[in-house]
C-alpha positions in Angstrom: -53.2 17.7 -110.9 -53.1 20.2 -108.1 -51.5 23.5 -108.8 -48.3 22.0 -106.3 -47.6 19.6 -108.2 -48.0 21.4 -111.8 -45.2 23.4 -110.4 -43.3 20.5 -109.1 -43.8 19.0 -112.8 -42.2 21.9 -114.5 -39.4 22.3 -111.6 -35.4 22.1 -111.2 -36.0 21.5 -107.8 -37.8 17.9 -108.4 -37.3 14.9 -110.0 -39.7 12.7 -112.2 -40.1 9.1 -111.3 -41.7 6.4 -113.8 -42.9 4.2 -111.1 -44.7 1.0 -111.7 -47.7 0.6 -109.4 -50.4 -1.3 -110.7 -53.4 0.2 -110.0 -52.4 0.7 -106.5 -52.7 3.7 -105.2 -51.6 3.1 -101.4 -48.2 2.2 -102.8 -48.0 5.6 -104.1 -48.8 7.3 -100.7 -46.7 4.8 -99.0 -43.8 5.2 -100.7 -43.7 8.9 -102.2 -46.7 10.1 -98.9 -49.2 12.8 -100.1 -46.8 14.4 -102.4 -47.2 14.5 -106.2 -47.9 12.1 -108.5 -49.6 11.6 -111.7 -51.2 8.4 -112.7 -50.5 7.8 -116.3 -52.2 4.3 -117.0 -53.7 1.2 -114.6 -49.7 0.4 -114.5 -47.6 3.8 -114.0 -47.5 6.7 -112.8 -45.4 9.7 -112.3 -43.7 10.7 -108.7 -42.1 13.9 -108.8 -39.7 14.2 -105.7 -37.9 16.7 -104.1 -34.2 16.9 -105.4 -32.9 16.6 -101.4 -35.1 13.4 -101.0 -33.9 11.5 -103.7 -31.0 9.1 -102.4 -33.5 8.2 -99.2 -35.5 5.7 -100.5 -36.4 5.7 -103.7 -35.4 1.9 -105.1 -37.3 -0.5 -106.8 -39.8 0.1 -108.9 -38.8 3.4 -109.7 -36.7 4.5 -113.2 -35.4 7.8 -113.3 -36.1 10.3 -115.7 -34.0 13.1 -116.2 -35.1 14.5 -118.9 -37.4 14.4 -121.9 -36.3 16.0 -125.4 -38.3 15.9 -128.8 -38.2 17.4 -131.6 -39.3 21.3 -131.6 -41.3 21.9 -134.6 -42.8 18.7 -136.0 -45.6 19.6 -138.4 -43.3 21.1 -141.5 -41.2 17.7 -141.1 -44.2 15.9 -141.2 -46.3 17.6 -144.0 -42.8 17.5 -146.2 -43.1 13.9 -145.5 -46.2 13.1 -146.3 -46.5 11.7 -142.9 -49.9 14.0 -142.5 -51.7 12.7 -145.7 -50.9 9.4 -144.7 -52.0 10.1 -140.9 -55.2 11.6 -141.7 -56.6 8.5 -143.4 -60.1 7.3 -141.6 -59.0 3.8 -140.9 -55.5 3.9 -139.8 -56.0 5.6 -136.5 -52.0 6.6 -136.3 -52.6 9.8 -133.5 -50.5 7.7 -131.0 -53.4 7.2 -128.2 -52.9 4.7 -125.7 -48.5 4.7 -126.8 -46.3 5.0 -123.6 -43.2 5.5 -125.6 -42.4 5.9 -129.2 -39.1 6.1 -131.1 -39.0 8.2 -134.3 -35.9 8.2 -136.4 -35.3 11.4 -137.8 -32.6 10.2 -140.2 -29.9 12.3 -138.6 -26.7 9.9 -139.1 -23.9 10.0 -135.8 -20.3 9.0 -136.8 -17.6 8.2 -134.5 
């Protein structure tokens, strides 16, 4: 990734796109031109847009991302857990390689 678009990535002023594509590359350029984009796998990618430009075109194809929040400090949680023994085991290969998106459930109970 260019150093334009590692600024874009981390920007207010753009917005990140999931955009399917499938391996085509010329859709990105077509659609989103010689601005940034990151491809993630042989099916998505990311297009990070300018803020201005995003009611002009962008349909289909495209799911907005607004934001991305995790949890801050993972390793105490998981250690306290167990979650680390467990994970380090040779054969179980749980490092989350190759996983889009995963949901954790951190136990945290919401009542109306």
């Amino acid at each position: 990734m260019n150093r334009l678009c590692m600024e874009a990535a981390v920007s207010q002023e753009y917005q990140d796109y999931l955009v399917e594509y499938y391996g085509d590359e010329k859709y990105l350029t077509d659609k989103y031109g010689e601005g940034c984009y990151q491809i993630i796998s042989e099916r998505f990618a990311i297009a990070y847009v300018k803020g201005d430009e995003v009611r002009s075109g962008i349909n289909g194809g495209a799911f907005f991302v607004p934001a991305c929040y995790g949890l801050m400090s993972s390793e105490p949680a998981l250690a306290s857990a167990g979650i680390t023994k467990v994970r380090n085991q040779p054969n179980l290969s749980m490092y989350g390689q190759g996983v889009m998106v995963g949901f954790i459930d951190t136990g945290y109970a919401v009542r109306k």
